[in-house]
C-alpha positions as CSV (number, residue, x, y, z in Angstrom):
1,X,-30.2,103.2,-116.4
2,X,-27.4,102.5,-114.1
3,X,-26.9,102.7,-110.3
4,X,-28.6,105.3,-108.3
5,X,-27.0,106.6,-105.1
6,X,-28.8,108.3,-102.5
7,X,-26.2,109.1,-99.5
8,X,-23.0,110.0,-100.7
9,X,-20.6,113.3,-99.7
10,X,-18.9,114.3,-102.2
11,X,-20.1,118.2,-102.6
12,X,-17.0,120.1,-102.1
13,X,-16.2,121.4,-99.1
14,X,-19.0,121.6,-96.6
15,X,-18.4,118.6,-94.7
16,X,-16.0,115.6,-93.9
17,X,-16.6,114.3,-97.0
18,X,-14.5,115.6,-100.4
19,X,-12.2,118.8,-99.3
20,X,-12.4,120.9,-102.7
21,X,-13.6,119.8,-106.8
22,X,-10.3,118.5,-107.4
23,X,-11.8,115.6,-104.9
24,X,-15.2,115.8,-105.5
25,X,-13.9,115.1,-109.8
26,X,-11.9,111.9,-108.3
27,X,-15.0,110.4,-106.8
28,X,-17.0,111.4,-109.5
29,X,-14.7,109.0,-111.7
30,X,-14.4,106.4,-109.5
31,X,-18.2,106.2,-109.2
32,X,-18.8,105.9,-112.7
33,X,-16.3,103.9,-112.7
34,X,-18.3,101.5,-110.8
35,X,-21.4,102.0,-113.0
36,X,-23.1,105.1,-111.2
37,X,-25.2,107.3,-113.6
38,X,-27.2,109.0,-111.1
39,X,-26.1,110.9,-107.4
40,X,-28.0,112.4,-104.8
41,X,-25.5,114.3,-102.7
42,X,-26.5,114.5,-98.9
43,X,-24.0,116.9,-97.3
44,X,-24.6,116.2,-93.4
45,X,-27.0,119.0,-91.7
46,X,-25.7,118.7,-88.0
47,X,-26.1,121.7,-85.8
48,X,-23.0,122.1,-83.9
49,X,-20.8,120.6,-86.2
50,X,-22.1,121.2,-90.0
51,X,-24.5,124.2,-90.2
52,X,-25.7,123.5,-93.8
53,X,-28.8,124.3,-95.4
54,X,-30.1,125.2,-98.7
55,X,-28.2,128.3,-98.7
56,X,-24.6,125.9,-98.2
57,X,-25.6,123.3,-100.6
58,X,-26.9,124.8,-103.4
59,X,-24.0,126.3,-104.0
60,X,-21.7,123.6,-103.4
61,X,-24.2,121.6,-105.8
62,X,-23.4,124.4,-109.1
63,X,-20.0,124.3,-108.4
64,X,-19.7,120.5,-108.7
65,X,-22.1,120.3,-111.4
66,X,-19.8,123.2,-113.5
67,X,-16.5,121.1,-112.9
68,X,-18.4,117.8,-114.0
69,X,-19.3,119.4,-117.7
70,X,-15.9,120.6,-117.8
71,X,-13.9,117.2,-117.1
72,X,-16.7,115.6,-119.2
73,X,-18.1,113.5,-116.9
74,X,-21.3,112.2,-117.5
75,X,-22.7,112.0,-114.1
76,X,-26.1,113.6,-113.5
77,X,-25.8,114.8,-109.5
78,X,-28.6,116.7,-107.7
79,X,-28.7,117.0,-103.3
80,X,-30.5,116.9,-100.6
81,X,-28.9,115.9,-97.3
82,X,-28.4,114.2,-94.1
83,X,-30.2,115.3,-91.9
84,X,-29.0,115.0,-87.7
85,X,-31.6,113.7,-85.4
86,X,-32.2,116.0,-83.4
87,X,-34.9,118.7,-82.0
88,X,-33.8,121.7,-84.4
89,X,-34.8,119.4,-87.2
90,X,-38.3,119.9,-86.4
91,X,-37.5,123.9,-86.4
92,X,-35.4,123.2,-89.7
93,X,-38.8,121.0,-91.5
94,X,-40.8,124.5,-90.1
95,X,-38.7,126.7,-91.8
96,X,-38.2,124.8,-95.3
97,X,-34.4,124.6,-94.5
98,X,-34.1,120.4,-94.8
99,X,-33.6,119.1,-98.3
100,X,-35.5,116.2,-99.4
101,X,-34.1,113.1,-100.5
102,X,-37.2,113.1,-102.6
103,X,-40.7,111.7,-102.6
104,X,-42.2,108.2,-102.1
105,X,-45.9,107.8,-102.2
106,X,-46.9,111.4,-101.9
107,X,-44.8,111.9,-99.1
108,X,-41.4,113.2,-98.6
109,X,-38.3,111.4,-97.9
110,X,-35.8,112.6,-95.6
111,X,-32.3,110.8,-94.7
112,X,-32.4,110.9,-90.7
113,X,-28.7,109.9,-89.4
114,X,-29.3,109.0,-85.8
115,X,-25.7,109.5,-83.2
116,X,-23.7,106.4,-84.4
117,X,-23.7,104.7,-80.6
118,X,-26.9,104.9,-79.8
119,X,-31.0,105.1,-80.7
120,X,-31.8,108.4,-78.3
121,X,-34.7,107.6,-76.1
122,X,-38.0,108.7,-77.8
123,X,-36.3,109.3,-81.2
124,X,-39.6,107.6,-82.1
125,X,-41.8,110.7,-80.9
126,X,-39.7,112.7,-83.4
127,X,-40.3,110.1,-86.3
128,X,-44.1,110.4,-85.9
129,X,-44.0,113.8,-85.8
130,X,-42.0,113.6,-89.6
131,X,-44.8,111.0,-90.3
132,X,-47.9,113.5,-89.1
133,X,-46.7,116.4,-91.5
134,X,-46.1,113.7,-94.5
135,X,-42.5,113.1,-94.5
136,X,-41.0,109.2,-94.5
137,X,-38.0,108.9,-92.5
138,X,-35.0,107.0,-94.1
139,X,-32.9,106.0,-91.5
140,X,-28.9,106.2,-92.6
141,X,-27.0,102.9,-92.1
142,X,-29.1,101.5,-89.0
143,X,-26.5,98.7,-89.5
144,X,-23.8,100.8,-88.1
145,X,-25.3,101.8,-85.5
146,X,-24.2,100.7,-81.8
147,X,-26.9,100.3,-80.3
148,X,-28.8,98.2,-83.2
149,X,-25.7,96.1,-83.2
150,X,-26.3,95.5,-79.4
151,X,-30.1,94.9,-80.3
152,X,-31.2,95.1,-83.5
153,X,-35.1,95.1,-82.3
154,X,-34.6,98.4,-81.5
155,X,-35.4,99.4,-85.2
156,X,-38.7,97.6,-84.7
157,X,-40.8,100.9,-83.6
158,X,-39.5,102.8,-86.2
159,X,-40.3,100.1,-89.2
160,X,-43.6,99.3,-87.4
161,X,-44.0,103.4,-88.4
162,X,-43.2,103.3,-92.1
163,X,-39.7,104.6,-92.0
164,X,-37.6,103.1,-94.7
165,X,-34.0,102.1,-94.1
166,X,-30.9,102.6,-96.1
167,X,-28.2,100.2,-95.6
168,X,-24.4,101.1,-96.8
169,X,-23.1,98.9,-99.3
170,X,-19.4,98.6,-98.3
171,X,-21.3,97.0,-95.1
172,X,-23.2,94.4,-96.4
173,X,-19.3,93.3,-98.2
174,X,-17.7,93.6,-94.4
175,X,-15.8,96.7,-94.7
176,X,-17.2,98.0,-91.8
177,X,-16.2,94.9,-89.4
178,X,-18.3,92.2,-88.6
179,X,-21.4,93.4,-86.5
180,X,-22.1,95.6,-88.9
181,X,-22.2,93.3,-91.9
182,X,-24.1,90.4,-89.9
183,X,-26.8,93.1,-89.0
184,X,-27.0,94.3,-93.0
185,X,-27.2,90.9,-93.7
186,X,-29.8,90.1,-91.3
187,X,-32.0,93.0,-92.7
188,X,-31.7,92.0,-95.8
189,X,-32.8,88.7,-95.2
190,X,-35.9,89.8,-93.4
191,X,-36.1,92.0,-96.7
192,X,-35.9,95.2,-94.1
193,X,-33.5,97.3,-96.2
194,X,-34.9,100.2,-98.9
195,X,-31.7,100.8,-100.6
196,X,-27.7,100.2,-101.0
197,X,-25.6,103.5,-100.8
198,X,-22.1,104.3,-100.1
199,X,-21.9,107.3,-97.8
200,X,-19.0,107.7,-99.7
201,X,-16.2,110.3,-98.2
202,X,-13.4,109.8,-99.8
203,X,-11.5,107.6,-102.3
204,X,-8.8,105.5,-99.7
205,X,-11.5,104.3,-96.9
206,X,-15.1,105.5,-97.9
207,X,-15.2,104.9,-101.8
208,X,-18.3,106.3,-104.0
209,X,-18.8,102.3,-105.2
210,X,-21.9,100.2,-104.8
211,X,-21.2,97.0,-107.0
212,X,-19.2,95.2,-104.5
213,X,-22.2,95.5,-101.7
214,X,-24.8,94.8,-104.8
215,X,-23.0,91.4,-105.8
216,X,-23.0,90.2,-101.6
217,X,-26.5,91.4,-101.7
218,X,-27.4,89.2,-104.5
219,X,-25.6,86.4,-102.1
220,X,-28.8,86.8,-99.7
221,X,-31.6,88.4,-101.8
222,X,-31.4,87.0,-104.9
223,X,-29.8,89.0,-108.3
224,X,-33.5,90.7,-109.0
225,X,-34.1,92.1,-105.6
226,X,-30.8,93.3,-105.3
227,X,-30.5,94.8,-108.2
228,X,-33.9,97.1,-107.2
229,X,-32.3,98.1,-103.9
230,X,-29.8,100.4,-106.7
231,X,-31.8,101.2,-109.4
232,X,-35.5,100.8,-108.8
233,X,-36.4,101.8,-105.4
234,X,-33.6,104.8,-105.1
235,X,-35.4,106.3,-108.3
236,X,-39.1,105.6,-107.3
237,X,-37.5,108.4,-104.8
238,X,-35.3,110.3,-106.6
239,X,-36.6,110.9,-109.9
240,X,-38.1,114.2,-109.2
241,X,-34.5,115.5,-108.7
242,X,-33.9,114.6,-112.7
């Protein structure tokens, strides 16, 4: 098996990330390029701003998967999504309108994307309410976050409640500036961090590639451990999508 991603946007067309399939093909590439076999797509579901659901992705979802057989790639892809914090999420969970990223442990795993400069006050209410109905949180690239930057204690609730956190590769090599890398490092040090993924958008600035995070990883956790954060722990997730 090769390298499992679980945050990534290249469905076509409903988000920021790839605009049509021409795209969503060149990321596709680049990915396996870089030794991707497996992709969870996780279109962003942000009220306001990207009303997807089921309804928006699983389209999106055939549509890649069609233009993958016919350029021959041999990428298997499934979705879920990204889910904004956020009190229509709990409406959304009600309503079986969130995708899962999967399942951990006999509970679901959802990838909760908190605003990017700041934790909201009592975001922790909302996380045990996810917890109470059997749904693990995975909270998208804390590292980037402003307010973790600032204090990176603030993440301490939410791993004191069992919510898992997925750090963005391209961080952990520096291509998102300094704070954010010393914070991924940090994490993974104090061996914090679930899994690597690329929240990849598109192919100049947000590439679909892991192996230059994995290989900084290794740096700080050690060739094994990094590895897993690719390949083992995404599947133990994933692999009901396959």
């Amino acid at each position: 098996m090769g390298m499992i991603d679980l945050h990534n946007h290249l469905l076509p067309g409903i988000d920021d990330g790839a605009e049509d399939v021409s795209k969503s093909i060149e990321l596709a590439r680049m990915a396996v390029a870089d030794g991707i076999t497996h992709l969870v797509c996780t279109p962003h579901i942000h009220p306001g701003r990207y009303e997807n659901s089921p309804a928006t992705i699983e389209p999106a979802l055939e549509l890649f998967r069609s233009a993958l057989i016919e350029a021959g790639i041999t990428l298997k892809v499934s979705s879920a999504a990204e889910v904004r914090f956020g009190l229509e999420l709990m409406e959304g969970v009600a309503r079986q309108a969130v995708p899962f990223l999967g399942e951990r442990e006999g509970r679901k795993v959802m990838l909760l994307e908190f605003p990017h400069g700041e934790i909201p006050f009592g975001a922790e209410k909302l996380t045990r309410w996810l917890m109470d109905r059997r749904i693990t949180p995975m909270i998208a690239h804390p590292e980037r976050n402003k307010a973790v930057m600032k204090s990176p204690s603030k993440l301490k609730p939410f791993l004191d409640q069992g919510c898992l956190l997925q750090v963005t590769a391209a961080s952990v090599a520096g291509r998102f500036g300094e704070s954010a890398q010393s914070i991924a490092h940090q994490l993974l040090a104090e061996d914090k961090v679930f899994i690597l993924a690329t929240d990849a958008h598109n192919s100049s600035h947000r590439p679909p590639v892991l192996r230059e995070g994995l290989q900084a990883a290794a740096a700080i956790v050690g060739d094994r451990q990094a590895a897993a954060l690719v390949t083992t722990n995404p599947w133990s997730i994933a692999e009901v999508h396959f």
